[in-house]
C-alpha positions as CSV (number, residue, x, y, z in Angstrom):
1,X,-308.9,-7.8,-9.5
2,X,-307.5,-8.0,-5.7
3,X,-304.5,-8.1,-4.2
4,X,-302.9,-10.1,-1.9
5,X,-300.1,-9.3,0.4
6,X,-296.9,-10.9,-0.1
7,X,-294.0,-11.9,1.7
8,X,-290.8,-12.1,1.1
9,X,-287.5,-13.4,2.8
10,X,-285.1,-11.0,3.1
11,X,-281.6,-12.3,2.5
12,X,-278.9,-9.4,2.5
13,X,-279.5,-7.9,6.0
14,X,-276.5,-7.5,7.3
15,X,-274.9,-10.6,9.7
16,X,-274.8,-10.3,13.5
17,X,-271.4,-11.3,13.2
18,X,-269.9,-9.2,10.6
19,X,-266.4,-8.0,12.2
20,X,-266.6,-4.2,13.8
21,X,-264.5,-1.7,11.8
22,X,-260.7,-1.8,12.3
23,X,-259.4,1.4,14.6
24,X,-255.6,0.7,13.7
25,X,-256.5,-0.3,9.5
26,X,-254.1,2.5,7.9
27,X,-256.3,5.0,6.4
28,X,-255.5,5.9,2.2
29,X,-255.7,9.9,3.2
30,X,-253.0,8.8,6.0
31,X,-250.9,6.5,3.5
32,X,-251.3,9.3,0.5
33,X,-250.1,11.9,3.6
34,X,-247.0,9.8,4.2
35,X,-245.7,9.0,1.0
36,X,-245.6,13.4,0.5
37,X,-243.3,13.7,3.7
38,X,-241.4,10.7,2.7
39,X,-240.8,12.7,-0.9
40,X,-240.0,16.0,0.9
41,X,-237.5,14.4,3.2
42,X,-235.6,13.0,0.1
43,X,-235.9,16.2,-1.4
44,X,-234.6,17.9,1.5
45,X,-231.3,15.8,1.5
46,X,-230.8,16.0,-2.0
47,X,-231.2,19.6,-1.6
48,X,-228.6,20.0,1.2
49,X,-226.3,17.5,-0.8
50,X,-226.4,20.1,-3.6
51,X,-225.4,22.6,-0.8
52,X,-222.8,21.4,0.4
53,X,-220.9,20.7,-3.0
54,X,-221.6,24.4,-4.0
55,X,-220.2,25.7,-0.4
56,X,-216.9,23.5,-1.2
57,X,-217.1,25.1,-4.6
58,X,-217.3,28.8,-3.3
59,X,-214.9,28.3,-0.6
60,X,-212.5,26.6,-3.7
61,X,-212.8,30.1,-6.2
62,X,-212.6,32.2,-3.1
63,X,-208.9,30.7,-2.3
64,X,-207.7,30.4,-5.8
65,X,-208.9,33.7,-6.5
66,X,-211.6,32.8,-8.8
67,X,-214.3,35.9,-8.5
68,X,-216.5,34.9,-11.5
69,X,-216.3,30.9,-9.9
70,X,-217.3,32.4,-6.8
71,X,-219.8,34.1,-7.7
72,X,-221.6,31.6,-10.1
73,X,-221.4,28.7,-7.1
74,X,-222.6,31.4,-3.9
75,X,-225.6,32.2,-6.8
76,X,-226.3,28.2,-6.8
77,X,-226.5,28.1,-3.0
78,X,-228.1,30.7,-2.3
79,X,-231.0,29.3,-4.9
80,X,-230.2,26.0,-3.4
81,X,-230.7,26.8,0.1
82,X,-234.1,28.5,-0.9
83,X,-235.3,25.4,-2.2
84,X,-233.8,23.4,0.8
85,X,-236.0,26.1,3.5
86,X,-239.2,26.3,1.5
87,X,-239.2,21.8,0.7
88,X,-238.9,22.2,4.9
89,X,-241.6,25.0,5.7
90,X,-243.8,22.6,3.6
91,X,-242.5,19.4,5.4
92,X,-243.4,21.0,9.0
93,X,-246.8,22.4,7.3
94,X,-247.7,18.8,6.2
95,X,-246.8,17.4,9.4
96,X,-249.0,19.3,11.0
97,X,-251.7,19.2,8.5
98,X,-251.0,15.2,8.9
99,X,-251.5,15.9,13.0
100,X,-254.9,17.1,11.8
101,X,-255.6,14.2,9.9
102,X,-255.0,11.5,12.5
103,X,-257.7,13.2,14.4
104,X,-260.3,13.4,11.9
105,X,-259.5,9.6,11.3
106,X,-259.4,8.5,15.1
107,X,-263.0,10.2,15.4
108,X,-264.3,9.1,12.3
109,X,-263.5,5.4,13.5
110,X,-264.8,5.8,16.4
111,X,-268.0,7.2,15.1
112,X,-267.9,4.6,12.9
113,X,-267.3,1.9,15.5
114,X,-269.8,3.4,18.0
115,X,-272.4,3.2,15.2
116,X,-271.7,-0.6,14.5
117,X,-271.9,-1.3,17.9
118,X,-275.4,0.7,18.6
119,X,-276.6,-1.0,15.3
120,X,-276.0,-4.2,17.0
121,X,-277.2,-3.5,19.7
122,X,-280.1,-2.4,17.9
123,X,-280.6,-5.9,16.7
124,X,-280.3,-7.5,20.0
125,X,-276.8,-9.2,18.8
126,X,-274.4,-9.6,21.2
127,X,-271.1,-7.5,20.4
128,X,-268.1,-9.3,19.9
């Protein structure tokens, strides 16, 4: 029993002309890292909303007299306030965690680009 070689056309090599990769497409990690600083800054307003009623209410007891009203609202703000400084020490820490991001991402595409263009190159294709 021999064998013969055989040949076979290869269909699925990648295009000359398939597009390069986008550098401005909106990355998920990017769009994921958004959508958290757009729920802290909501948090944060509701937060100082809340604050502001319970200073009214403090500074309401305080003039009528009102020691156990007083001291029930300054309680809420204070644990309000807390709540507002700790939503924004996370906001800044994801903003700068997001900094980080966009420079992981704006290297990867260009890695990735640079590759697609050496791989064409590669090829002998002209880049587009």
């Amino acid at each position: 029993m021999t064998f013969e070689p055989k040949y076979v056309l290869v269909l699925f090599e990648m295009s000359a002309t398939q597009p390069l990769p986008d550098p401005d497409a909106l990355d998920p990690r990017e769009a994921r890292a958004a959508e958290r600083v757009a729920a802290l800054e909501r948090l944060s307003a509701i937060g100082m909303a809340l604050a502001e009623v319970l200073e009214r209410r403090v500074s309401e007891a305080i003039e009528t007299g009102d020691e156990i009203g007083a001291g029930a609202a300054a309680l809420g703000y204070s644990r309000v306030s807390r709540a507002v400084r700790q939503t924004l020490a996370l906001k800044a820490r994801l903003d700068r965690d997001a900094a980080a991001l966009a420079q992981r991402v704006k290297a990867e595409r260009a890695a990735a680009l640079d590759e697609a263009m050496n791989e064409r190159l590669r090829r002998g294709s002209t880049i587009q």
